[in-house]
DSSP file (Angstrom, degrees, kcal/mol; ACC not computed):
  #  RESIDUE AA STRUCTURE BP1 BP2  ACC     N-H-->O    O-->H-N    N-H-->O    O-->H-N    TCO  KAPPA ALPHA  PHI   PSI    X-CA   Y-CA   Z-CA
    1    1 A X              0   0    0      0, 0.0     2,-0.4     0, 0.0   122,-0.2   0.000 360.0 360.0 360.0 153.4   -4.6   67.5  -10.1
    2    2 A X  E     -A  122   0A   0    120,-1.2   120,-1.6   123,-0.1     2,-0.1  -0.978 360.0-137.3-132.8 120.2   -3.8   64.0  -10.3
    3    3 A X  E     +A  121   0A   0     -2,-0.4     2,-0.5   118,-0.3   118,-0.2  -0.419  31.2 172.7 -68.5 121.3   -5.7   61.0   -9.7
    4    4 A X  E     -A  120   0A   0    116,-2.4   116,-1.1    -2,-0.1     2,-0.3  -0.963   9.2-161.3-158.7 144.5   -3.9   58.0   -7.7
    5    5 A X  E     +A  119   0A   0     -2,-0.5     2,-0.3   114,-0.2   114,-0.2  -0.848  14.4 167.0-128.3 158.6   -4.7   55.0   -6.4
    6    6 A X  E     -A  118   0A   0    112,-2.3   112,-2.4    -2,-0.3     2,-0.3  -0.987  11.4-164.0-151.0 141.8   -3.9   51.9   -3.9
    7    7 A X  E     -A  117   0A   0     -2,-0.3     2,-0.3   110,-0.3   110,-0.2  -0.912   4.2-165.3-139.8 179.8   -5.4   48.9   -2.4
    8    8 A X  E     -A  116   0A   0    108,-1.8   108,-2.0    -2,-0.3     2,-0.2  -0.962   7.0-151.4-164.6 122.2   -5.1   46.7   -0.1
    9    9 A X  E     -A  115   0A   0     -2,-0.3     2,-0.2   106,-0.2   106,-0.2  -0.596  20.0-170.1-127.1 145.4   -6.5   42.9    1.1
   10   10 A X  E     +A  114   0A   0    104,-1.2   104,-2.0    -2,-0.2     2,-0.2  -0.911  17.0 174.2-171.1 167.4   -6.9   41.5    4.8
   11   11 A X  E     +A  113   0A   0     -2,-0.2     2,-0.3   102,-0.2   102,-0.3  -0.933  13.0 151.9-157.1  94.1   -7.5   38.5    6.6
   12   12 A X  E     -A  112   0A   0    100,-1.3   100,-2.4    -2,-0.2     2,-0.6  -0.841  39.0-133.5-138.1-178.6   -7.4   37.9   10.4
   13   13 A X  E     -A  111   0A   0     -2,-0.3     2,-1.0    98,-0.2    98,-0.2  -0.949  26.4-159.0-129.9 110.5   -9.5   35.2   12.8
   14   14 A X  E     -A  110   0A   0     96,-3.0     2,-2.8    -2,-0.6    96,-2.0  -0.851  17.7-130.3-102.5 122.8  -10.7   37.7   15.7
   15   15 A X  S    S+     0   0    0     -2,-1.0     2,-0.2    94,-0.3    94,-0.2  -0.348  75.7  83.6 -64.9  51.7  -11.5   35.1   18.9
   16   16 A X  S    S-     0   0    0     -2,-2.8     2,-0.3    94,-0.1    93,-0.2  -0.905  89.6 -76.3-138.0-166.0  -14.8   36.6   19.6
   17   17 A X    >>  -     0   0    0     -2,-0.2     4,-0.7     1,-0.1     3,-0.7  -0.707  38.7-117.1 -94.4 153.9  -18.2   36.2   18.5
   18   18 A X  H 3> S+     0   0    0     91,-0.3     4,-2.0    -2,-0.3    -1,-0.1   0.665 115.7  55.1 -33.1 -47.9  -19.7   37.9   14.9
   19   19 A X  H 3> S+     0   0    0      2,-0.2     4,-2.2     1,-0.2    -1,-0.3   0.921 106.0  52.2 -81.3 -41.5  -22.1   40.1   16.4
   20   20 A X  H <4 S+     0   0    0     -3,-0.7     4,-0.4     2,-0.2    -2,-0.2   0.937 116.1  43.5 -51.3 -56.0  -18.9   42.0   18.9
   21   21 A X  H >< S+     0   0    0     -4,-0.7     3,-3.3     1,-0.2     4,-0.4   0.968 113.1  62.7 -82.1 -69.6  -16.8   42.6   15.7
   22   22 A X  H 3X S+     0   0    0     -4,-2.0     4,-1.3     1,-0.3    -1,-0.2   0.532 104.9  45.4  34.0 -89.4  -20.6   43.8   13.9
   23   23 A X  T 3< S+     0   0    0     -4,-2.2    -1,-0.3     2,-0.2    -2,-0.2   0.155 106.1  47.9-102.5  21.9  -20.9   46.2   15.7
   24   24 A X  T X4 S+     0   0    0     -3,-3.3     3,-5.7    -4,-0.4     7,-0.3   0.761 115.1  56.4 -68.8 -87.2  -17.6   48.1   16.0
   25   25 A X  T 34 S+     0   0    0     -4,-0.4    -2,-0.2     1,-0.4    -3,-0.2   0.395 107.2  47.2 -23.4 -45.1  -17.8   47.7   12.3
   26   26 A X  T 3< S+     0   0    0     -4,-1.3     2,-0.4    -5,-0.2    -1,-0.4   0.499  90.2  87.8 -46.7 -43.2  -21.2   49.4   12.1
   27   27 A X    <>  -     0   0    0     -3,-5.7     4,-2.5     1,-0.2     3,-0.4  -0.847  62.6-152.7-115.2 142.5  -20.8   52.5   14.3
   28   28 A X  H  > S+     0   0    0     -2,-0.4     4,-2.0     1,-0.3    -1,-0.2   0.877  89.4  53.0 -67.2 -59.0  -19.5   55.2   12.6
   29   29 A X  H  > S+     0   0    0      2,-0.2     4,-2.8     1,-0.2    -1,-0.3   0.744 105.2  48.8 -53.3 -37.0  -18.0   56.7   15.8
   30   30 A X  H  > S+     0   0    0     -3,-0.4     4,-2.4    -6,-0.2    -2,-0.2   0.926 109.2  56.8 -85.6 -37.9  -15.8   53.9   17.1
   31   31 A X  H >< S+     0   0    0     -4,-2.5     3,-0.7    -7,-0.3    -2,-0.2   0.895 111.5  42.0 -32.5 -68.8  -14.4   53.4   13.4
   32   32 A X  H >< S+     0   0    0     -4,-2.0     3,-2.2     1,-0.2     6,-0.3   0.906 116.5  47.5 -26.8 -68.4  -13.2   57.0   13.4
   33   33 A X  H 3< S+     0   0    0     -4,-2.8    -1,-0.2     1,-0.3    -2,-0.2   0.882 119.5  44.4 -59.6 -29.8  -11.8   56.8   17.3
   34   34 A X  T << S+     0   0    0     -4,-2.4   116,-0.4    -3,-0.7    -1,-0.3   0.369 102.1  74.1-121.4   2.8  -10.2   53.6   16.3
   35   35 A X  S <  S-     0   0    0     -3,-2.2     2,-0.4    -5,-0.2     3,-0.2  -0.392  77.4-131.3 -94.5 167.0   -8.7   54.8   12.7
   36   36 A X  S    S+     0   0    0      1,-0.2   111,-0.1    -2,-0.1   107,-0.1  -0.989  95.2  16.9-138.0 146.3   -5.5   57.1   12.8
   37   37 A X  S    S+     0   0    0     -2,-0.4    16,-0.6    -5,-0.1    -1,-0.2   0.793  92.9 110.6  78.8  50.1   -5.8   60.0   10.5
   38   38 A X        +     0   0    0     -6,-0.3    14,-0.3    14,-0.2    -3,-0.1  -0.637  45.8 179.5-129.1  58.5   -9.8   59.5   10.4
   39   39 A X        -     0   0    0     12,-0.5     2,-0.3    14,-0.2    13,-0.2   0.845  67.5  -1.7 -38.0 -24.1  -10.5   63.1   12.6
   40   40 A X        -     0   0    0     11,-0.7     2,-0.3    -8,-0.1    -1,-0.2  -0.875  53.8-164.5 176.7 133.3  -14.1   62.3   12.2
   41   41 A X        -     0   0    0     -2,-0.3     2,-1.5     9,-0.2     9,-0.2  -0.785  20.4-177.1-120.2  97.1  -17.2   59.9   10.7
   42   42 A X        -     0   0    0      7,-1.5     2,-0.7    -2,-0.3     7,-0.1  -0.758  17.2-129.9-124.9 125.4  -20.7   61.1   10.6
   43   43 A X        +     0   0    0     -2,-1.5     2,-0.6     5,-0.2     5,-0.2  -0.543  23.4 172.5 -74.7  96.1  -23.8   59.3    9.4
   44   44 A X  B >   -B   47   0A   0      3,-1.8     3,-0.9    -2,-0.7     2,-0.1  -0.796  67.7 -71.4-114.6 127.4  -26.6   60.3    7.0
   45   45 A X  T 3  S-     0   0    0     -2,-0.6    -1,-0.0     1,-0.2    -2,-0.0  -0.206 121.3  -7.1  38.8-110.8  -28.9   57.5    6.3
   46   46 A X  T 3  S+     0   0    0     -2,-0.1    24,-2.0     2,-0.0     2,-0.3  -0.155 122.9  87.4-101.3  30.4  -26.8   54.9    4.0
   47   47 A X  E <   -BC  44  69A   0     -3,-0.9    -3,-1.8    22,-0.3     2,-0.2  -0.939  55.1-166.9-156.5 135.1  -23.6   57.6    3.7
   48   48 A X  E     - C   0  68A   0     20,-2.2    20,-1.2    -2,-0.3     2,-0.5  -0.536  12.9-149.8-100.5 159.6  -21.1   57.8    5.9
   49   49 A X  E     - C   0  67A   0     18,-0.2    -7,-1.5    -2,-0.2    18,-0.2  -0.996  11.2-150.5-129.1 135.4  -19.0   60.9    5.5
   50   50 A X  E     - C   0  66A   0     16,-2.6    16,-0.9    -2,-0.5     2,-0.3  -0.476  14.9-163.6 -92.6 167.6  -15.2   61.0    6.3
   51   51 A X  E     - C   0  65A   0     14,-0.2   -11,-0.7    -2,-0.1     2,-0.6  -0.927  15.3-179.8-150.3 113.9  -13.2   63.5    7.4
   52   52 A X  E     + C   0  64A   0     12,-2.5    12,-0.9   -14,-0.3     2,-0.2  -0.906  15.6 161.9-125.9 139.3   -9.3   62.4    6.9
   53   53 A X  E     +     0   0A   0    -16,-0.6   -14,-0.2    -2,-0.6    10,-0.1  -0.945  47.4  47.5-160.8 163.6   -6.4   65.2    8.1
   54   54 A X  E    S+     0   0A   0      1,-0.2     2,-0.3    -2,-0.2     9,-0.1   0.700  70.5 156.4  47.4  40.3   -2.8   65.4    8.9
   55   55 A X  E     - C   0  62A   0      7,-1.5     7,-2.3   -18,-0.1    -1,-0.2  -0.807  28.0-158.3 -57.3  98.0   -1.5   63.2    5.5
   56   56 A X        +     0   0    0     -2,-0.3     2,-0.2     5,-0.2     5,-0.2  -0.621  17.1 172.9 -72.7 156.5    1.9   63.8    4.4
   57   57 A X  S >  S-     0   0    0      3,-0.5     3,-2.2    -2,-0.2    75,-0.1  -0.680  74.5 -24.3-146.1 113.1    2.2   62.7    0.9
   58   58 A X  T 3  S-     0   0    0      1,-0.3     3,-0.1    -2,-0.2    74,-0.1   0.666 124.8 -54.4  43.9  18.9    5.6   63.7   -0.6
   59   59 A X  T 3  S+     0   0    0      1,-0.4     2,-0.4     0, 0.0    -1,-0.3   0.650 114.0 124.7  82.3  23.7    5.9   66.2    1.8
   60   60 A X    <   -     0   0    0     -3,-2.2    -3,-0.5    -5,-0.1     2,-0.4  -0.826  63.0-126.1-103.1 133.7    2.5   67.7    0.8
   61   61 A X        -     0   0    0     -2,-0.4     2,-0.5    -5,-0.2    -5,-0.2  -0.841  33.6-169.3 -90.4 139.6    0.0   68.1    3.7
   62   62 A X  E     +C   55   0A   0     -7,-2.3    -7,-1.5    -2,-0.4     2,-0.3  -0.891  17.3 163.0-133.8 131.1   -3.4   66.3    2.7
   63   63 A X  E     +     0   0A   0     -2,-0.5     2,-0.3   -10,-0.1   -10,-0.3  -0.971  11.6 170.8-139.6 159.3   -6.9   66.3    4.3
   64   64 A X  E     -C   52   0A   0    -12,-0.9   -12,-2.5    -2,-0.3     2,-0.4  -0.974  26.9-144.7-137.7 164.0  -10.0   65.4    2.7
   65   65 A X  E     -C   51   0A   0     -2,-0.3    26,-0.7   -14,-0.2    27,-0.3  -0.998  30.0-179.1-145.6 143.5  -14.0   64.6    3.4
   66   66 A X  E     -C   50   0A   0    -16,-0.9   -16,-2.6    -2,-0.4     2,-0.4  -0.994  23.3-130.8-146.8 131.2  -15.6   61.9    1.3
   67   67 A X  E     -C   49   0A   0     -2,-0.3    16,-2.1   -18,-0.2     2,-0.5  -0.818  19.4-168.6 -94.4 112.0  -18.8   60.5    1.1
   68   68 A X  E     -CD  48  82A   0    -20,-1.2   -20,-2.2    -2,-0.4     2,-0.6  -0.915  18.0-142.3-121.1 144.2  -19.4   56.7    1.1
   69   69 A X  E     -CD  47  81A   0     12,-1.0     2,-1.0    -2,-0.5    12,-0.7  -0.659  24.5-147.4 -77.2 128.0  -22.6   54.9    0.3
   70   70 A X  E     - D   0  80A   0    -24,-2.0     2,-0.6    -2,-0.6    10,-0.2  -0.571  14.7-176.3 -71.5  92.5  -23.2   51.6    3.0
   71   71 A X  E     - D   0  79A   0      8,-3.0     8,-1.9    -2,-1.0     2,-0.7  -0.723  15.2-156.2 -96.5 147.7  -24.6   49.1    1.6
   72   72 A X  E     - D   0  78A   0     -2,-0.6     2,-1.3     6,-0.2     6,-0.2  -0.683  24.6-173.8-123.9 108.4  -25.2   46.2    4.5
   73   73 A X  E >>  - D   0  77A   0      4,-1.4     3,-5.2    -2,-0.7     4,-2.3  -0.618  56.9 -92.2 -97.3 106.5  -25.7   42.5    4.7
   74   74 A X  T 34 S-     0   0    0     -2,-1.3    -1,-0.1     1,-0.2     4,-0.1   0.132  85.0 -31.5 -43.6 138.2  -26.4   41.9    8.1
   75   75 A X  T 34 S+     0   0    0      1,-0.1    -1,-0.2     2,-0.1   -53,-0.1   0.517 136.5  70.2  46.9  13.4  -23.9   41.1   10.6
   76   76 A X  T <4 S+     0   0    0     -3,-5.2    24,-1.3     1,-0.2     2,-0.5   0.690 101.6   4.9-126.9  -7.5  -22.1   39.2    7.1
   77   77 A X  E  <  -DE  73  99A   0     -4,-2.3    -4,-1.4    22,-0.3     2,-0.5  -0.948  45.7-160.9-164.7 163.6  -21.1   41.9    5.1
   78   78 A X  E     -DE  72  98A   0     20,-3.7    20,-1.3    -2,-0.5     2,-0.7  -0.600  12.1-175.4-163.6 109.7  -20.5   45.6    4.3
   79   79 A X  E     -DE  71  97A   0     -8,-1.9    -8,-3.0    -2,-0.5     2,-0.3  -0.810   3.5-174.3 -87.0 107.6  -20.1   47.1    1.0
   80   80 A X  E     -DE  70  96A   0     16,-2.3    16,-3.4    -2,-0.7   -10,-0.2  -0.992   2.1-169.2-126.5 155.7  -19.3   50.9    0.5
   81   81 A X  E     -DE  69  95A   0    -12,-0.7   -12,-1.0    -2,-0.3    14,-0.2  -0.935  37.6 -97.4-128.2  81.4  -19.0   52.8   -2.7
   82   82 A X  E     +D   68   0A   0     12,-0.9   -14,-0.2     1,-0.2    11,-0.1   0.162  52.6 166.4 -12.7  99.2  -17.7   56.3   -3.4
   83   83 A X        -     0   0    0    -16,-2.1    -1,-0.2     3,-0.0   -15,-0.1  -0.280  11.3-176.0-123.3  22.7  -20.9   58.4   -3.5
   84   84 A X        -     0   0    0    -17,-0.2     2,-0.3     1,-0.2     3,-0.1   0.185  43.0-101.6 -46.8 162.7  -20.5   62.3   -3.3
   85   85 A X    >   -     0   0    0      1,-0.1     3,-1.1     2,-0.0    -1,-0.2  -0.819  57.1 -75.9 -83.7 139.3  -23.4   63.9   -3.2
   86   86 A X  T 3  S+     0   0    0     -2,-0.3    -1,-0.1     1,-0.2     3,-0.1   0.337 122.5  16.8 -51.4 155.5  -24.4   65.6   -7.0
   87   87 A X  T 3  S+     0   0    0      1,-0.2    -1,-0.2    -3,-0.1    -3,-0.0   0.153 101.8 119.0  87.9 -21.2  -22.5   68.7   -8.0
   88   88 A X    <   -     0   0    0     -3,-1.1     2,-0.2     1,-0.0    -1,-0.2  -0.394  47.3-162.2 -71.9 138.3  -19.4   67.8   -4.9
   89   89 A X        -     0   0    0     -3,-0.1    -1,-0.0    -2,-0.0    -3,-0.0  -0.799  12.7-173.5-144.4  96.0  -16.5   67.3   -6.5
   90   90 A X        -     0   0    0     -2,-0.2   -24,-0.1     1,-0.1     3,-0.1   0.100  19.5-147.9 -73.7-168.1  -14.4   65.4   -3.5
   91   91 A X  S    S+     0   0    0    -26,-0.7    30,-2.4     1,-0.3     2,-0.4   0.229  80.8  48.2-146.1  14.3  -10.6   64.6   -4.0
   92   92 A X        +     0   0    0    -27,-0.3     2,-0.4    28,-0.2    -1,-0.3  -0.975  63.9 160.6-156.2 145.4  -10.5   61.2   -1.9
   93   93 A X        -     0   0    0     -2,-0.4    26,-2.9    -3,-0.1     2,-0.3  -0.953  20.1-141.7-159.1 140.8  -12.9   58.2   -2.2
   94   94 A X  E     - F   0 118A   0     -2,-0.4   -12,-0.9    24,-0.2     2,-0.5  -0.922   8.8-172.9-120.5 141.7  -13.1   54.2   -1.3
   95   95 A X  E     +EF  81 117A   0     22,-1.5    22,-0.6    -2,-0.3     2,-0.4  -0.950  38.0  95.3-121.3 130.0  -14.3   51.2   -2.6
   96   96 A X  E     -EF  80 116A   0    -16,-3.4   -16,-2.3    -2,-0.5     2,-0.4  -0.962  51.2-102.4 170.1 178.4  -14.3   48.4   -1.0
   97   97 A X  E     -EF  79 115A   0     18,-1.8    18,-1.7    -2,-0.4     2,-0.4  -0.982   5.6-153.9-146.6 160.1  -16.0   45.5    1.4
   98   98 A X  E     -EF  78 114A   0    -20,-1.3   -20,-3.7    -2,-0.4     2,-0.3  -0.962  25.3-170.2-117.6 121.3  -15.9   44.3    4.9
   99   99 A X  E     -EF  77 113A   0     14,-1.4    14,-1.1    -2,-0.4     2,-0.4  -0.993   6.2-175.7-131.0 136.1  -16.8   40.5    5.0
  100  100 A X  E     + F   0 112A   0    -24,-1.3     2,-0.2    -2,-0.3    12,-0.2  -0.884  12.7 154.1-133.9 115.9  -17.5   38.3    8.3
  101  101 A X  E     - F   0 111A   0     10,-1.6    10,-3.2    -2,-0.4     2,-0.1  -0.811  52.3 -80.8-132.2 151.8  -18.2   34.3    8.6
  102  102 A X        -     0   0    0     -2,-0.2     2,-0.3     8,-0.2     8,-0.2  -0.386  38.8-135.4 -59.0 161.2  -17.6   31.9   11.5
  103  103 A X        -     0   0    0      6,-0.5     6,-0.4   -89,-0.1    -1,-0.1  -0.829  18.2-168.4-128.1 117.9  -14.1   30.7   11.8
  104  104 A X        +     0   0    0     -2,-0.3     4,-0.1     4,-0.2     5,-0.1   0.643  49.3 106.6-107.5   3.5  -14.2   27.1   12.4
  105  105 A X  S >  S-     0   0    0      1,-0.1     3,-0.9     3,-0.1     4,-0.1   0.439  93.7 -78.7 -53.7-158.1  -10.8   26.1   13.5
  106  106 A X  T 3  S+     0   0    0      1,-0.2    -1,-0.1     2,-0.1     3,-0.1   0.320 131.9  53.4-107.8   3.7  -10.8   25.3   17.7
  107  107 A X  T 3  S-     0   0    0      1,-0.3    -1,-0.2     0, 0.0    -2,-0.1   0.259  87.3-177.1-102.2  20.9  -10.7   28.4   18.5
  108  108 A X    <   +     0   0    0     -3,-0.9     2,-0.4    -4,-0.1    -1,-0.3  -0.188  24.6 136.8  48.3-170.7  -13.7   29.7   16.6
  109  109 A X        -     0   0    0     -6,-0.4    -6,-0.5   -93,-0.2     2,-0.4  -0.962  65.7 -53.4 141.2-110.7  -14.2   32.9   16.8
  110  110 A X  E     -A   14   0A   0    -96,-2.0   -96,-3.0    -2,-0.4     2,-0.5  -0.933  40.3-130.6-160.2 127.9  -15.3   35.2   13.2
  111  111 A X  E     -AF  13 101A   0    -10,-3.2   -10,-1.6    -2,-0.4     2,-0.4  -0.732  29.3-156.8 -76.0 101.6  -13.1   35.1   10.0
  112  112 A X  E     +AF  12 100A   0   -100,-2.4  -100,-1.3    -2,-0.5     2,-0.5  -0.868  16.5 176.9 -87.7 133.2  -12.5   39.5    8.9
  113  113 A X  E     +AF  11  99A   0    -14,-1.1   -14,-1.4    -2,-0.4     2,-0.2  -0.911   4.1 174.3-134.5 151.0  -11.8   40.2    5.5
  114  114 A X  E     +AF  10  98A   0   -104,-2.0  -104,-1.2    -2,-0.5     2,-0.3  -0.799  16.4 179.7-170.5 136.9  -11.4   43.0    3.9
  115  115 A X  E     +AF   9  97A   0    -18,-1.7   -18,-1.8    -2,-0.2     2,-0.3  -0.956  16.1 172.4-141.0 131.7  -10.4   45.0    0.4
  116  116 A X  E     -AF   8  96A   0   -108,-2.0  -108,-1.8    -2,-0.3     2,-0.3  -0.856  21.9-158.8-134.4 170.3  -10.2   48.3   -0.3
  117  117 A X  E     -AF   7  95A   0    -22,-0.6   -22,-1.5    -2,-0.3     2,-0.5  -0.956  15.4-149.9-142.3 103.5   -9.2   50.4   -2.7
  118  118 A X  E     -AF   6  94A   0   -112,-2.4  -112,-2.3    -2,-0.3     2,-0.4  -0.790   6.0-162.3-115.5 146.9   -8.4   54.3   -2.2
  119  119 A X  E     +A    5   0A   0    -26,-2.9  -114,-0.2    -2,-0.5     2,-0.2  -0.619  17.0 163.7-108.2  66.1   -8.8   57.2   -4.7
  120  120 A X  E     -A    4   0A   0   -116,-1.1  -116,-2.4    -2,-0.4     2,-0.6  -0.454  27.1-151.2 -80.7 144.7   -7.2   60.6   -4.4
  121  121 A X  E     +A    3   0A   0    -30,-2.4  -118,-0.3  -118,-0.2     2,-0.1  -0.962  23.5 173.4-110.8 126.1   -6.4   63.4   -6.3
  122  122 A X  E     -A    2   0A   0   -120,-1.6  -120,-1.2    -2,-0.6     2,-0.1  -0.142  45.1-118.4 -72.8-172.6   -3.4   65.5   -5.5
  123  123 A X  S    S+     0   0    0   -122,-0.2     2,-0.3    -2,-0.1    -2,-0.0  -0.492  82.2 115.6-137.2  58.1   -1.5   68.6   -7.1
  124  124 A X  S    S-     0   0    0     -2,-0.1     2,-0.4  -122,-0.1    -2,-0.1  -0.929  74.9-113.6-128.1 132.4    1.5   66.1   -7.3
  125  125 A X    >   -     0   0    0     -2,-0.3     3,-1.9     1,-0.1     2,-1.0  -0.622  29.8-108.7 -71.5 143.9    2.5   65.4  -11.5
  126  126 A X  T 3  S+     0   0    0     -2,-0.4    -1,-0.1     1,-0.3  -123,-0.0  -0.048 112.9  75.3 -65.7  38.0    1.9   61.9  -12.6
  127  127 A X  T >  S+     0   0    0     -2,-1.0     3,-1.0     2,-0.0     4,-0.3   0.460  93.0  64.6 -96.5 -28.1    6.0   61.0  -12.8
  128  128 A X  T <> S+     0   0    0     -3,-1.9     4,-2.3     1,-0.2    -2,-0.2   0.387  76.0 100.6 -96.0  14.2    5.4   60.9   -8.9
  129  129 A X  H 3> S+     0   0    0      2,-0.2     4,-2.3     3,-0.2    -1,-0.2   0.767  75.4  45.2 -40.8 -43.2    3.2   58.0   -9.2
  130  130 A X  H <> S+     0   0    0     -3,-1.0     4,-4.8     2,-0.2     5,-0.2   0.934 118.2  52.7 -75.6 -40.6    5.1   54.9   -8.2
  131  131 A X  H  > S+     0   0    0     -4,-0.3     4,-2.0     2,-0.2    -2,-0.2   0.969 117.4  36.8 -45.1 -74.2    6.4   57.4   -5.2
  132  132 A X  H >X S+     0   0    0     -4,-2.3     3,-2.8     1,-0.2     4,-1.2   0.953 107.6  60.7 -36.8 -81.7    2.6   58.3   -4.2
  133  133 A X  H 3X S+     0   0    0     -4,-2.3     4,-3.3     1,-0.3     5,-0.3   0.803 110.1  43.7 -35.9 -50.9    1.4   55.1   -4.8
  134  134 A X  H 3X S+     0   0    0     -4,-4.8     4,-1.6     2,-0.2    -1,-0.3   0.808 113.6  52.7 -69.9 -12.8    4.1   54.0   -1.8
  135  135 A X  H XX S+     0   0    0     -3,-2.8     4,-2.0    -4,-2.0     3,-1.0   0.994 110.2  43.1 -54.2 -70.5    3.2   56.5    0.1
  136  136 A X  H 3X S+     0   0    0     -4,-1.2     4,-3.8     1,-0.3     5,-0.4   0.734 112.6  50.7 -19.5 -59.6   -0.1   55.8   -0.1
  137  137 A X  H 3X S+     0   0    0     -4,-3.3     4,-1.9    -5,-0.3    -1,-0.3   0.960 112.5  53.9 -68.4 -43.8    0.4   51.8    0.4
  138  138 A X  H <X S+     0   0    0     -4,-1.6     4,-0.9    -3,-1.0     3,-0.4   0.997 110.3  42.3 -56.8 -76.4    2.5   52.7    3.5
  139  139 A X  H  X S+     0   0    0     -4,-2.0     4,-1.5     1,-0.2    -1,-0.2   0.798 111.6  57.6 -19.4 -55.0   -0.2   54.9    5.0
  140  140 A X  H  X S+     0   0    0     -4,-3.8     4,-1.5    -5,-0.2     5,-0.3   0.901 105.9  47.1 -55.8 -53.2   -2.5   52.4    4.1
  141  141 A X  H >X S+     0   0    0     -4,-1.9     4,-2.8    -3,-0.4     3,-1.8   0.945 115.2  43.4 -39.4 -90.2   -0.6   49.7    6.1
  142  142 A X  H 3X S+     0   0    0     -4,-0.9     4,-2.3     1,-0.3     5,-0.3   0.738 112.4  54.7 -48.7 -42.2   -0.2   51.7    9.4
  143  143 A X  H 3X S+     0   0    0     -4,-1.5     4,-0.8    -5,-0.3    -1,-0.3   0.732 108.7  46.3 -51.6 -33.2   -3.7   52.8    9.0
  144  144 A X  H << S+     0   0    0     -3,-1.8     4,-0.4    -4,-1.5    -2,-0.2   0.920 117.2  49.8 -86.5 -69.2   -5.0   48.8    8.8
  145  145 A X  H >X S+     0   0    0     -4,-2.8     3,-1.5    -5,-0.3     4,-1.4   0.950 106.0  46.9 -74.6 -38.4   -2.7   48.0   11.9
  146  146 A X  H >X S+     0   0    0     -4,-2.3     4,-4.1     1,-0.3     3,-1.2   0.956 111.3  50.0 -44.5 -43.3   -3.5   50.3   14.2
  147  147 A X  H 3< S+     0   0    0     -4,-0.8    -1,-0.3    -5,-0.3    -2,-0.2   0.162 114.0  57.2 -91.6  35.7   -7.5   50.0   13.8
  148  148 A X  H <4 S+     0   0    0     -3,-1.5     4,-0.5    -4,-0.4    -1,-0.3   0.270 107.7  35.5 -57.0 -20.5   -6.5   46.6   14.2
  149  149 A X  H <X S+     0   0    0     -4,-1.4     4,-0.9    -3,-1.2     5,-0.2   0.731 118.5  53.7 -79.8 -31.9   -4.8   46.7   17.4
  150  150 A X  H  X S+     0   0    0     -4,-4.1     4,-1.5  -116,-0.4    -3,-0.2   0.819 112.5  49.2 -89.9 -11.0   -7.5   49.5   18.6
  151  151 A X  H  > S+     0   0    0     -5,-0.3     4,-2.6     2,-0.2    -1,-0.2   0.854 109.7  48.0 -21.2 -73.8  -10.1   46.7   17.5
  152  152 A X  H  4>S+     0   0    0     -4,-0.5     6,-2.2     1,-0.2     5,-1.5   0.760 115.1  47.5 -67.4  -8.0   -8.4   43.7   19.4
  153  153 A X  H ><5S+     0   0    0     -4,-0.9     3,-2.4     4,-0.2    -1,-0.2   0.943 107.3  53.9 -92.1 -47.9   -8.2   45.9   22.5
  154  154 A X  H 3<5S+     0   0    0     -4,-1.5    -2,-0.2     1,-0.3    -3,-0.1   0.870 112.8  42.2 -40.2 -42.8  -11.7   47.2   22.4
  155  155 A X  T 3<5S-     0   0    0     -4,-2.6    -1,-0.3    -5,-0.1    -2,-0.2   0.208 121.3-114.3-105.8  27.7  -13.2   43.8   22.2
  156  156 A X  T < 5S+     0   0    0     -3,-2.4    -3,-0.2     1,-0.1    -2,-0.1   0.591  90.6 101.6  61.3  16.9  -10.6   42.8   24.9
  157  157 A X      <       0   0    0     -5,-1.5    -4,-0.2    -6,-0.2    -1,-0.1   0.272 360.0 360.0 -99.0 -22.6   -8.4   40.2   22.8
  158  158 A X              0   0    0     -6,-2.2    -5,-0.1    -9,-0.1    -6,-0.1   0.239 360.0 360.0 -87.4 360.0   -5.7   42.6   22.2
């Protein structure tokens, strides 16, 4: 196995009020419906666990479940941290923040940020790295716009 990593920054001005985008952001379930390749998010306490399937990588098929701790600054921020639970030894993990402040330009409406960082291991050699890694950034991409259109649509902006 091989260890490989990617990240990834974003920035958009969503025309609605803080608390709408909140609480998407918050429940476990609409994250999941609103992700592609996320089959499933279920919450225990302050860890979320993922469930990720039907990942090409090099022509490898890839699924994982990964445990992230939530840490939450209400309705302004949302931290998670790769967290297995002891003795688990996962093969995909994310690090990363969700940040949300008013937008003051003339349309208002709430300033999204985000940066993440994702951590797999495959059963790929490390020459295939720069390869992975663009898989990976690709994936990442499509992954980011879709739960961004299914986002704008939800909250009826879209």
């Amino acid at each position: 196995m091989t260890a490989f990593s990617a990240t990834t920054t974003a920035e958009a001005v969503v025309p609605v009020e803080r608390a709408r985008v909140w609480d998407v952001l918050v429940d476990p379930d609409l994250v999941a419906r609103f992700t592609p390749f996320v089959s499933s998010i279920s919450a225990e306490d302050e860890h979320w666990i993922w469930t990720l399937s039907g990942l090409k990588v090099l022509g490898k098929g890839f699924s994982a479940t990964f445990t992230e701790r939530m840490t939450l600054e209400e309705g302004k921020r949302i931290e998670f941290t790769h967290d297995p639970p002891p003795g688990a030894k996962e093969r995909a993990g994310v690090h990363g923040w969700y940040a949300l402040s008013d937008h003051d330009g003339p349309e208002g409406g709430v300033l999204l940020e985000t940066s993440l960082e994702i951590c797999v291991d495959l059963p790929l050699p490390k020459l295939s790295g720069g390869a992975v890694r663009s898989t990976m950034k690709g994936v990442m991409t499509q992954m980011g716009d879709r739960f961004s259109k299914n986002l704008l649509d939800h909250l009826g902006v879209g």
